[in-house]
C-alpha positions as CSV (number, residue, x, y, z in Angstrom):
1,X,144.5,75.4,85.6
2,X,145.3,75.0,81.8
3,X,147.8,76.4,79.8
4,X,145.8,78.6,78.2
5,X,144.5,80.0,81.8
6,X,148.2,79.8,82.9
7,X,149.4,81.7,80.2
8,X,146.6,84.6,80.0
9,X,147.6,85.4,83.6
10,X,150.4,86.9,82.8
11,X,149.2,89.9,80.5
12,X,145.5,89.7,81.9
13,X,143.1,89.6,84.5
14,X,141.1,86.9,83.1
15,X,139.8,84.6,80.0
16,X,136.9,84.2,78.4
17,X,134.9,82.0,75.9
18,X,132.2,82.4,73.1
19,X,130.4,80.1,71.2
20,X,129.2,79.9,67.7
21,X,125.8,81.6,68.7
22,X,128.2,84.7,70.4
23,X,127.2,83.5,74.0
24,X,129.7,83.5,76.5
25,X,130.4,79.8,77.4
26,X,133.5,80.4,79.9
27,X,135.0,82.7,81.8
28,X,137.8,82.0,84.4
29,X,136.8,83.0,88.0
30,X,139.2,85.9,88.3
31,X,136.7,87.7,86.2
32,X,134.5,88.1,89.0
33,X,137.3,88.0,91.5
34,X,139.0,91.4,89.8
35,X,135.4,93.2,88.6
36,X,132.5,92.7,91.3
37,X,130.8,91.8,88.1
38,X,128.2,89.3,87.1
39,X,130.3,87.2,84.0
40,X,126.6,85.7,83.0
41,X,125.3,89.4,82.4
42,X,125.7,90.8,78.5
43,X,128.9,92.9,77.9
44,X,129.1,92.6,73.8
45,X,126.2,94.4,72.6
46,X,128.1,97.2,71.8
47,X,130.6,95.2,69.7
48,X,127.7,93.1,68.5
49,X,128.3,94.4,64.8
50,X,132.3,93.1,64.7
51,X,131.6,90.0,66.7
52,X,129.1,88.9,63.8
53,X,131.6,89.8,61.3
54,X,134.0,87.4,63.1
55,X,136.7,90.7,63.1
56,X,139.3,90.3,66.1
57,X,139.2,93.3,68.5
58,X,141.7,94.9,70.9
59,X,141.4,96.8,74.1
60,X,137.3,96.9,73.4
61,X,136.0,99.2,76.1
62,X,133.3,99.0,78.2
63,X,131.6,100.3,81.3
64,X,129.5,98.7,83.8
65,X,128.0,99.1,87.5
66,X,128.4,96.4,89.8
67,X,125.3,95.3,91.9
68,X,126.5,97.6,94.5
69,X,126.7,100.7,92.5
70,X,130.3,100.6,91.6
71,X,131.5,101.6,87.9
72,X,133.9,99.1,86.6
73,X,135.7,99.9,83.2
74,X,136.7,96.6,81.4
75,X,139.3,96.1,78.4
76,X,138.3,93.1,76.3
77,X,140.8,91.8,73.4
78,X,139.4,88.6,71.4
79,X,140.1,86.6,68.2
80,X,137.5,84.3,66.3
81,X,137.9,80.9,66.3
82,X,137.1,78.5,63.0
83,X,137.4,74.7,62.7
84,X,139.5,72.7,59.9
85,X,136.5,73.7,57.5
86,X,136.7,77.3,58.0
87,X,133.4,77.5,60.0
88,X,133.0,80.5,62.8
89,X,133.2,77.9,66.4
90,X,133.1,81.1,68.5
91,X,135.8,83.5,70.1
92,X,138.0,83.5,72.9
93,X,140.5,86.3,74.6
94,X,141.2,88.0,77.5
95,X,140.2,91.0,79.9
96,X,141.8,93.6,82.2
97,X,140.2,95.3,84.7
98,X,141.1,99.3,83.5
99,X,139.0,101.0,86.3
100,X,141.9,102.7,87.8
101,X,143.6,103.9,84.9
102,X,140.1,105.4,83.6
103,X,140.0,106.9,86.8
104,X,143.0,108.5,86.5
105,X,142.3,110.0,83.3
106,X,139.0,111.2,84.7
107,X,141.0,113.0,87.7
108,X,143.5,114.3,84.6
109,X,140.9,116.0,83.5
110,X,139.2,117.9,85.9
111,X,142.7,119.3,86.5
């Protein structure tokens, strides 16, 4: 595990990768570990317009349905990333698995 891996544990569930193009390139195997979810599937069409702007981004949320029907709600926080010229290389960050706190609020409300 790297340092950057060790480090992300402790205020997420897992790390991810983009590249230059805005495709995901990595992410750690917790992702699939604390979602049920595919990590090769599309989750950043919906932030598509700040991704291109190369804008960081916190707590970005999203839902999705696992293969088995599930809904998983996912909290995604990510900062571009530019070489020693200045040129957009991609982005990288971290997710959290919010599903129960969204669940919560859901149960809040029917209250």
């Amino acid at each position: 595990m790297n340092s950057v891996s060790a480090l992300s544990g402790l205020f997420a569930d897992w790390y991810w990768e983009m590249d230059g193009q805005l495709r995901l390139t990595y992410s750690s195997h917790q992702f699939g570990e604390k979602t049920g979810l595919d990590p090769a599937d599309d989750y950043w069409e919906h932030n598509r317009r700040s991704l291109e702007r190369h804008e960081s981004f916190r707590d970005f949320e999203i839902q999705r349905t696992t293969s088995a029907g599930r809904s998983v709600w996912l909290a995604l926080s990510g900062e571009p990333m530019f070489d020693a010229e200045g040129q957009f290389r991609g982005y990288h960050g971290v997710g959290r698995n919010i599903t129960t706190q969204k669940r919560g609020e859901q149960l809040l409300r029917l209250e």
